[in-house]
C-alpha positions as CSV (number, residue, x, y, z in Angstrom):
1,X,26.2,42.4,54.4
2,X,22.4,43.0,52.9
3,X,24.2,43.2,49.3
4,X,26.2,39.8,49.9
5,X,22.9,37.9,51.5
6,X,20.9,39.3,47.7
7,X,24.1,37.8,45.9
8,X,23.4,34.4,47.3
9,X,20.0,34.4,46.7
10,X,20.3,35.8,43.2
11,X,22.7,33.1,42.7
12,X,21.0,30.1,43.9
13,X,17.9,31.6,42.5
14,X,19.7,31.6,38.9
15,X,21.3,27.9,39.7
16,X,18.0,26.2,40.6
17,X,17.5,23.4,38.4
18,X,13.8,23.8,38.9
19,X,12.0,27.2,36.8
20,X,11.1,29.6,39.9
21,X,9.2,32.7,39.2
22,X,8.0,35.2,41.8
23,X,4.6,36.9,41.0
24,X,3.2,39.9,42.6
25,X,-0.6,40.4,43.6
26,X,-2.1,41.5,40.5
27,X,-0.5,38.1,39.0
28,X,2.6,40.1,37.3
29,X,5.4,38.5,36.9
30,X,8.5,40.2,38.8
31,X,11.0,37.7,38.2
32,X,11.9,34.9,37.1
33,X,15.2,32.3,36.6
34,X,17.0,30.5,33.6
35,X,15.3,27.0,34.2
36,X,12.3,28.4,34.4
37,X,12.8,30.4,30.5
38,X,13.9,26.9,29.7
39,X,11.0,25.3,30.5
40,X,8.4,27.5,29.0
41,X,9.9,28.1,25.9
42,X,10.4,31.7,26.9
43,X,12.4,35.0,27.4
44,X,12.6,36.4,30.9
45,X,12.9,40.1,29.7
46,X,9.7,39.5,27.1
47,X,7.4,38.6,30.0
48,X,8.4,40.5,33.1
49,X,5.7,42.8,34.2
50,X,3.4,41.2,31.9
51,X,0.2,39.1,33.6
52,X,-0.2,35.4,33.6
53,X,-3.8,36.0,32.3
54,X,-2.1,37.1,29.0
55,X,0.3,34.1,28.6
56,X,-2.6,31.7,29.0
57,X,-4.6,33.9,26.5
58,X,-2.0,33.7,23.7
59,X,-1.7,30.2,24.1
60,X,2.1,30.2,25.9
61,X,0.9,28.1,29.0
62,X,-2.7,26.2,28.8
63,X,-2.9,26.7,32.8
64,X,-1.7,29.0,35.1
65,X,-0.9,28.5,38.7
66,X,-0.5,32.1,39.9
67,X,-3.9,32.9,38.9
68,X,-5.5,30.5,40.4
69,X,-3.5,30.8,43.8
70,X,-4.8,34.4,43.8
71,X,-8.5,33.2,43.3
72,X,-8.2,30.4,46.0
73,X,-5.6,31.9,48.4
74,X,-4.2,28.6,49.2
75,X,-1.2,26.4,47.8
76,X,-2.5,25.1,44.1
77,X,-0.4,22.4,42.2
78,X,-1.1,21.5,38.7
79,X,0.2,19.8,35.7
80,X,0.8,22.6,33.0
81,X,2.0,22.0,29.4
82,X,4.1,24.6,27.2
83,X,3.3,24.0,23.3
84,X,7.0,26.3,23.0
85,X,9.5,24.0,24.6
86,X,7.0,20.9,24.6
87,X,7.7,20.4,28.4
88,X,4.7,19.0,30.5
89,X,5.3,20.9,34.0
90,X,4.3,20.0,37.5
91,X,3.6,23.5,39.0
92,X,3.3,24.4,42.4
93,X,2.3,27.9,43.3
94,X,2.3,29.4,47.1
95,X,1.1,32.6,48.1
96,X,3.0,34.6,50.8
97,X,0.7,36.9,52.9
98,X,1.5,40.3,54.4
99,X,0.8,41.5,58.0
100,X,-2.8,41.7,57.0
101,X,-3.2,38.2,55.3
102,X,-3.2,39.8,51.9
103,X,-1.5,37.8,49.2
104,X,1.9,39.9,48.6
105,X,3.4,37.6,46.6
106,X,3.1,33.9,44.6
107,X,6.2,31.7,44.4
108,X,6.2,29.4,41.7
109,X,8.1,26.4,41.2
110,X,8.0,24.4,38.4
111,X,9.7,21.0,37.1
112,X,10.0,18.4,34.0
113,X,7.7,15.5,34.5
114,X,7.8,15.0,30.9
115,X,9.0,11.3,31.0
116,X,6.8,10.3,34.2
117,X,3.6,11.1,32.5
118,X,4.9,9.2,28.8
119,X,5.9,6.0,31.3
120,X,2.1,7.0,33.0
121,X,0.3,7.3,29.8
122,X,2.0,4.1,28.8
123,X,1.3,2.1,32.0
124,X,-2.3,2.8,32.0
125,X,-2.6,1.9,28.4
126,X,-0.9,-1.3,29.2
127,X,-3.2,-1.9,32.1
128,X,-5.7,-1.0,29.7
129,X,-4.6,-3.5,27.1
130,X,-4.7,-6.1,29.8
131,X,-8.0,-5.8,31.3
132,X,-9.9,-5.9,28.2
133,X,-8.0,-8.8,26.8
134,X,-8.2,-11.0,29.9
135,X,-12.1,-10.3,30.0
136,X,-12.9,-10.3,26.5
137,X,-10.5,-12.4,24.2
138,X,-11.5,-16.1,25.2
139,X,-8.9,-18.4,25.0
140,X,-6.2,-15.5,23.3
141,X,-3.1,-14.9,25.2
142,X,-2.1,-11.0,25.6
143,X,1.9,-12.0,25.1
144,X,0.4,-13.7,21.9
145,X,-1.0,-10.2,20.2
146,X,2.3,-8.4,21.4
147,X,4.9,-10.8,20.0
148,X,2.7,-10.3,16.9
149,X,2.3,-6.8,16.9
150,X,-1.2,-7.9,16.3
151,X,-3.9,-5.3,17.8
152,X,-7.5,-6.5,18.6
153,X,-9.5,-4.1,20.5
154,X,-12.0,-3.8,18.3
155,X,-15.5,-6.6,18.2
156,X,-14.7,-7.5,14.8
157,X,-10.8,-8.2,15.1
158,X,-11.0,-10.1,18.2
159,X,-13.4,-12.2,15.8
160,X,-10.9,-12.8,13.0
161,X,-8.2,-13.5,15.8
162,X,-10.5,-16.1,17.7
163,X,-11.3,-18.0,14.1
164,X,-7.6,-17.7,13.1
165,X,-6.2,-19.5,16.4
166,X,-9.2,-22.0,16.4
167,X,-7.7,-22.7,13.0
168,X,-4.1,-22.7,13.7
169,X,-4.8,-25.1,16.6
170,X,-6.7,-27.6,14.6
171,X,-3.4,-27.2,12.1
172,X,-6.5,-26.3,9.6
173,X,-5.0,-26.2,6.0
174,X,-5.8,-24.1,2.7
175,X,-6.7,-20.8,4.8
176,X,-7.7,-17.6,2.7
177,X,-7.2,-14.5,4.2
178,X,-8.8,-11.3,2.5
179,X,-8.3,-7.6,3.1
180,X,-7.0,-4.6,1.9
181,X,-4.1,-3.6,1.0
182,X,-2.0,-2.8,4.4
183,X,-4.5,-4.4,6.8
184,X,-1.7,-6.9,8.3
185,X,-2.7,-10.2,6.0
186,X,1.0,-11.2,6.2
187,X,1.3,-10.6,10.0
188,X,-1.9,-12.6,10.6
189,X,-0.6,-15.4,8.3
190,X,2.7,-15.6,10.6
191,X,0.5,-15.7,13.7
192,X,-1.1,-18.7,12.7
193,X,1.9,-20.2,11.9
194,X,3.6,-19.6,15.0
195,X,0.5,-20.6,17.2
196,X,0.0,-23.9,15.1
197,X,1.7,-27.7,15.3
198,X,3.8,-26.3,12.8
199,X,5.0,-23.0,14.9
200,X,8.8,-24.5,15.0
201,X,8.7,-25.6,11.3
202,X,9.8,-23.3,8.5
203,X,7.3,-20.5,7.3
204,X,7.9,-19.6,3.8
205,X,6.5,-16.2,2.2
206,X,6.0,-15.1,-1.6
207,X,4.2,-12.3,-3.1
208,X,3.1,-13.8,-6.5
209,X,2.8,-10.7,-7.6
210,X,6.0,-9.9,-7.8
211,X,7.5,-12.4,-10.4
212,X,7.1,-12.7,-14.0
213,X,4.9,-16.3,-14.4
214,X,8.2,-18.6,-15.9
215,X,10.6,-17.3,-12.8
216,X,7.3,-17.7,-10.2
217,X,7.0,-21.4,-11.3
218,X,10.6,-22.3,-10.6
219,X,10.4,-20.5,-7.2
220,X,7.6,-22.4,-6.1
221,X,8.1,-26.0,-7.8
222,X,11.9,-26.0,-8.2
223,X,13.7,-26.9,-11.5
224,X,15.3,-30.4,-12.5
225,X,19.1,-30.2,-13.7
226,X,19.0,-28.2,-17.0
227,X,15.5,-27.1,-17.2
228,X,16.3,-24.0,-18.9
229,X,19.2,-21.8,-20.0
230,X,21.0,-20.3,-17.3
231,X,19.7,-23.0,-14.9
232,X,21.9,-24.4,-11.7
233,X,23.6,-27.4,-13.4
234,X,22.5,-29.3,-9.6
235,X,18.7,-27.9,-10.4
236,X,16.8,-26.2,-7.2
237,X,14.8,-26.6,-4.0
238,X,11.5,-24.6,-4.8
239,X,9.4,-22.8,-2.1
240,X,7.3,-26.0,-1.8
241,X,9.9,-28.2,-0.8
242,X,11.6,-25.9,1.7
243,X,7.7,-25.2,3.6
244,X,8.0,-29.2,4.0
245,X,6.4,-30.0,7.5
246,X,5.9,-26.4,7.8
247,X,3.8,-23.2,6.7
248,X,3.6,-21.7,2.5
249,X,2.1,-18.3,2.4
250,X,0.8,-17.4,-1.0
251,X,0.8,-13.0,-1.0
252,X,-1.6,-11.6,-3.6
253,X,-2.7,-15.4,-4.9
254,X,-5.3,-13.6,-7.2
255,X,-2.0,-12.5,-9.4
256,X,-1.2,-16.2,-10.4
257,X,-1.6,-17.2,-13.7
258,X,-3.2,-19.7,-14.9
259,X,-0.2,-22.2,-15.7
260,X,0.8,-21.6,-12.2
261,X,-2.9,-21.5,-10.8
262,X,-3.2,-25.2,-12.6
263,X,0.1,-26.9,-10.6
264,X,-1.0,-25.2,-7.5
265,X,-4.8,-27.2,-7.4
266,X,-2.7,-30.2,-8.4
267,X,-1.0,-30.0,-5.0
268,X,-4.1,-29.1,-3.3
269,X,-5.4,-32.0,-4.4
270,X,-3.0,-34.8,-3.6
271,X,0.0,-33.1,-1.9
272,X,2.5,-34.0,-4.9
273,X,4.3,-30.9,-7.1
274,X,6.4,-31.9,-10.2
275,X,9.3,-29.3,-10.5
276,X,10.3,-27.4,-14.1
277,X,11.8,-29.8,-16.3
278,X,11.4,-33.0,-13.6
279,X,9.9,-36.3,-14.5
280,X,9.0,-37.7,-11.1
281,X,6.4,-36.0,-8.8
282,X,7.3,-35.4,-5.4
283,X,5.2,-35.8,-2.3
284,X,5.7,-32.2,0.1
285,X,3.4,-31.7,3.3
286,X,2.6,-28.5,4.4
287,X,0.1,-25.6,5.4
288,X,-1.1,-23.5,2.4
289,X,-2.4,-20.1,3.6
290,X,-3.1,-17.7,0.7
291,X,-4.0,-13.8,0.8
292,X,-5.5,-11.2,-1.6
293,X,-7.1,-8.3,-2.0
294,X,-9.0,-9.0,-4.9
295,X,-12.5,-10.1,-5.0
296,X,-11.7,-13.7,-6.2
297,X,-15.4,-14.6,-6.4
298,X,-15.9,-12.3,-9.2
299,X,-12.3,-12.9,-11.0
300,X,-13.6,-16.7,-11.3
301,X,-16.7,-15.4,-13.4
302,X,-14.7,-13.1,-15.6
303,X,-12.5,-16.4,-16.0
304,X,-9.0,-14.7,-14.4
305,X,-9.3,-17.5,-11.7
306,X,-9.8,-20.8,-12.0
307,X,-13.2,-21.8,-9.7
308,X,-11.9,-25.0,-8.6
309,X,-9.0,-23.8,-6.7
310,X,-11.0,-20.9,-5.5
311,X,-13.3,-23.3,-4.1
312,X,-10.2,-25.5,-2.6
313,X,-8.5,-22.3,-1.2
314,X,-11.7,-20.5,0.0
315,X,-12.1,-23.9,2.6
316,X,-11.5,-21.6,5.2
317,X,-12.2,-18.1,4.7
318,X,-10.6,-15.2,7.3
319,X,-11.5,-11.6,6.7
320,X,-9.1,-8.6,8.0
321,X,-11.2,-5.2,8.4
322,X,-10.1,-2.3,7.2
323,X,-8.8,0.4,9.5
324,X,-11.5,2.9,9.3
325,X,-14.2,0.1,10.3
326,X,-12.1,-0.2,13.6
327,X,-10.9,3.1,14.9
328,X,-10.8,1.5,18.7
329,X,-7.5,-0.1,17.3
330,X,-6.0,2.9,16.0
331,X,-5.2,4.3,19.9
332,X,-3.3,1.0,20.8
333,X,-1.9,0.8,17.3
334,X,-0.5,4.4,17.5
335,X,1.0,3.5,21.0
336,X,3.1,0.7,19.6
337,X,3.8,2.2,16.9
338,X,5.1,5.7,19.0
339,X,7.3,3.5,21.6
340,X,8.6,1.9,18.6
341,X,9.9,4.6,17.0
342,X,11.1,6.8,19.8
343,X,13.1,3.8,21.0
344,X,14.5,3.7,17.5
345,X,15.1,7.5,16.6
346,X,15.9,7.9,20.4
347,X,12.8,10.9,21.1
348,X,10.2,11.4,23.3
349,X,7.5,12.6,21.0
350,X,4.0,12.3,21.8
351,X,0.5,12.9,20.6
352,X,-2.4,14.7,22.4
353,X,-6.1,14.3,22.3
354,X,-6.2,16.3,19.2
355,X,-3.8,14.6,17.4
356,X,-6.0,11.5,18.3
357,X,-9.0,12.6,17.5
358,X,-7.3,13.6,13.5
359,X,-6.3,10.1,13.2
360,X,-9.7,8.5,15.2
361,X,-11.5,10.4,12.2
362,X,-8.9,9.6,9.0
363,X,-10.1,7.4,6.3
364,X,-6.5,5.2,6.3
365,X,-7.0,4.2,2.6
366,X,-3.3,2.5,3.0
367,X,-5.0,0.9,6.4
368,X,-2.7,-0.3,9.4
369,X,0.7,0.3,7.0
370,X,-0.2,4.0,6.2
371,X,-0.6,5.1,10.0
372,X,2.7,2.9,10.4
373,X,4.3,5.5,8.1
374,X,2.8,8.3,8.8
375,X,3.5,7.9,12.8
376,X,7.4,7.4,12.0
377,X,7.7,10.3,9.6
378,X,6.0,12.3,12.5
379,X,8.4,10.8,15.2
380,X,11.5,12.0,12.8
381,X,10.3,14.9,10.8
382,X,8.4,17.3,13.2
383,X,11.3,19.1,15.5
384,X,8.9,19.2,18.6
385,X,8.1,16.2,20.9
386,X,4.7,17.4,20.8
387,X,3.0,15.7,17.5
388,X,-0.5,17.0,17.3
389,X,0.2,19.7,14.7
390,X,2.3,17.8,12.1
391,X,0.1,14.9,12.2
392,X,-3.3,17.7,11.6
393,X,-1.4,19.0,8.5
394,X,-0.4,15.4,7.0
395,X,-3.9,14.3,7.5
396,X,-5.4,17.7,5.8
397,X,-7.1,16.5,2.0
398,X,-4.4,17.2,-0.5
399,X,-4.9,20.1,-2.8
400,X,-6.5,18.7,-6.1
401,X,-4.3,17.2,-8.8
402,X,-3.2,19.4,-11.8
403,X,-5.3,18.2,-15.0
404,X,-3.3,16.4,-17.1
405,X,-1.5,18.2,-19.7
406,X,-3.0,19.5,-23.2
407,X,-1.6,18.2,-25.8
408,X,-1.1,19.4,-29.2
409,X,-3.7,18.8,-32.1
410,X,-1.7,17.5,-34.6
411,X,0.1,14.9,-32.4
412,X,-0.6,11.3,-33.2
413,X,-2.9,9.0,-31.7
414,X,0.2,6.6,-29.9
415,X,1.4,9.7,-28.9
416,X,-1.3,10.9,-26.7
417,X,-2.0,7.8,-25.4
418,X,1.8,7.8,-24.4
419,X,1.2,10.9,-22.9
420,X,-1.7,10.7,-21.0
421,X,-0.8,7.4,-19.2
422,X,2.4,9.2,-18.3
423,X,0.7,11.5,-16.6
424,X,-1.8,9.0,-15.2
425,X,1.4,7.2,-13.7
426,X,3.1,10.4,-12.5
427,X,-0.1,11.2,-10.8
428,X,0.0,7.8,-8.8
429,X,3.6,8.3,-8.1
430,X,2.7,11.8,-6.3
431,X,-0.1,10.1,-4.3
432,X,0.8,6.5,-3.3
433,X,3.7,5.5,-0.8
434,X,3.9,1.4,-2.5
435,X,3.8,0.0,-5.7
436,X,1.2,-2.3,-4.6
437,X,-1.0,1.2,-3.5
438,X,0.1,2.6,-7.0
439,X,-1.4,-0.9,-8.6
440,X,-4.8,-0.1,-6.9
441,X,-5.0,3.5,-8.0
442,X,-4.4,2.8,-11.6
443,X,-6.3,-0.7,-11.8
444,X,-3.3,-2.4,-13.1
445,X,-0.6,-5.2,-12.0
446,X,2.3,-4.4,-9.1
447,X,4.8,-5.4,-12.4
448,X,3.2,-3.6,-14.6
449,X,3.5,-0.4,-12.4
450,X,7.3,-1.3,-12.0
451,X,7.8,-1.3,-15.7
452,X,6.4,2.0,-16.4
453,X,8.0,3.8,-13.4
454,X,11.4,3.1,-14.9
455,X,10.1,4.2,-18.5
456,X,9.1,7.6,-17.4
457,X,12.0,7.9,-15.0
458,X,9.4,8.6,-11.7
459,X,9.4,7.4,-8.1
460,X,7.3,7.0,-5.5
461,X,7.2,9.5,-2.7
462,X,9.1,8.5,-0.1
463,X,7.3,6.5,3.0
């Protein structure tokens, strides 16, 4: 009868789905069931008879119940986490005393509240969120930021969001918004359009940048019927006309050139456009906004821009920060960004303080769209929920670039040249993530870096 009473405890010991271990006095461990192996990442037979002191030592457990029932001789419950399995444990331990009130034993139960503390983590950042925004942002709405995937916790973003919807109110016209490269110039652009007059109206967005000048003129003035070779034979809407009564967003404005930059201050000027090959001007109404990274100021003096449509364009001037001058955004930014992608890839990854603290103290030269990228390749590259170590590693300085190669004495002029700015673009390919980050590192166009990309056969690494 004794052996068929240990069958059914060994058996619903085995079965619970909560990990159970038994400990003895000195804080061995004596047994110990499959949920409970499951949940620490660890083999029964490698720890039984070994002391919790030890697993806490070598890192297996940060915490350990057990021990510190034995020290306080009273029922402890504590929130232990298990880098092995990435499981964040609610722990209870209770002590069972002998005839002389001496701790015999310590049963330990333990269970998965992995979820409840990512839907706690997120419901205090949410509250967080809240608070400040209600006391701080005057006259911003919260569900304003979050259909934007705008983030302002930081002084001088809250500023730039403040000026931008005074703007957008006032349905303020030939906006300029600077930054670099990543900081969100396109997302702020479509959150003054949408909390304008013209929020309902069409919002139209080119990068000038990315067109050759002829084919950027006809995308933004249209062409008449026969304009060029190849043309429609019933000519073409341009961007101008299809923004009518709405919003034209102008990406990287300092690339135009000066043909373009010319028929652009015309319109500024008296709201008229005259398409390729037309003979009749025609009257469009609508918001210009403009972005760059460039420091248009100085482009005017080396004559690249033309000063009277900077001057026309720089009416109203909005500056984006970059990301490492407002690391109180990257915490909410990382949030988004990690509900985001778990939704998406279907995880339940997360980052601890660590983890935090590498991205608090990261440069971002690719601002707000490199920590985009870098918390989605975390989310679907590291094989643990538990981020901290993968993120450390990405965010570790890269080992130095290789010198470029030697080349041979006798080689010609052109052919060094050609060689060197190979390896010049094959080093910007290894390093940048965008064409536009590859145009910044070598100094040169976002076409120009296309074009030599193909001729040397590289690409980018992959985002």
């Amino acid at each position: 009868m004794a052996s068929e009473s240990c069958k059914y405890l060994d058996a619903i010991f085995n079965r619970s789905a909560d990990g159970l271990l038994i400990c003895d006095s000195r804080g061995r461990i004596l047994k110990m069931n499959r949920a409970a192996e499951k949940l620490n990442g660890i083999r029964a037979d490698d720890v039984l008879g070994r002391d919790v002191k030890s697993l806490v030592a070598e890192g297996q457990i940060n915490r350990s119940a057990t021990q510190e029932v034995l020290e306080t001789r009273r029922q402890v419950s504590l929130v232990q986490s298990t880098p092995k399995s990435g499981y964040t444990l609610l722990v209870t331990g209770t002590p069972v005393f002998d005839e002389n009130r001496e701790i015999r034993y310590v049963v330990v139960n333990e269970r998965d509240i992995s979820l409840i503390e990512d839907m706690r983590r997120e419901l205090a950042q949410v509250r967080q969120t809240s608070e400040k925004m209600r006391e701080e942002l005057t006259g911003l709405a919260l569900m304003e930021l979050k259909d934007n995937n705008i983030v302002a916790q930081s002084s001088s973003m809250k500023l730039t969001l403040n000026l931008a919807l005074k703007l957008a109110r006032m349905d303020a016209s030939n906006i300029l918004i600077q930054g670099e490269s990543g900081t969100g110039k396109g997302l702020l652009a479509k959150f003054i359009h949408k909390n304008g007059v013209r929020g309902e109206n069409p919002f139209i967005q080119i990068n000038c940048a990315a067109l050759p000048e002829n084919l950027l003129e006809a995308e933004l003035f249209g062409y008449e019927k026969g304009a060029f070779t190849g043309a429609r034979e019933s000519g073409k809407a341009g961007l101008f006309e299809l923004a009518d009564g709405g919003t034209l967003f102008l990406d990287e404005i300092g690339e135009l050139s000066p043909g373009v930059q010319a028929k652009l201050l015309k319109y500024l000027d008296d709201h008229e456009i005259m398409p390729v090959g037309g003979t009749r001007p025609k009257t469009i109404d609508c918001t210009i906004l403009a972005a760059t990274n460039r420091n248009l100021a100085q482009h005017t003096r080396t004559k690249k821009f033309r000063l009277d449509l900077f001057h026309r364009l720089n009416t109203f001037t909005l500056s984006i920060p970059p990301l490492r001058d407002r690391p109180e955004d990257i915490l909410e930014l990382v949030a988004i960004c990690l509900k985001q992608n778990n939704k998406r890839y279907k995880r339940r990854a997360y980052i601890g303080h660590q983890g935090y603290d590498a991205l608090k103290s990261h440069a971002f030269p690719g601002n707000v769209r490199e920590l985009i990228n870098l918390i989605k390749q975390a989310v679907v590259m590291c094989d643990r929920r538990f981020l901290d170590d993968y993120l450390i590693r990405s965010l570790s300085p890269p080992a130095s670039a290789p010198a470029p190669r030697a080349h041979k004495g006798n080689a010609s002029l052109p052919d060094k040249l050609a060689a060197l700015e190979r390896d010049l673009v094959a080093e910007a390919a290894g390093r940048c993530r965008t064409t536009r980050e590859a145009a910044e590192f070598l100094g040169i166009s976002q076409p120009t870096v296309v074009r030599k990309l193909k001729k040397y056969g590289l690409e980018l690494i992959q985002p």
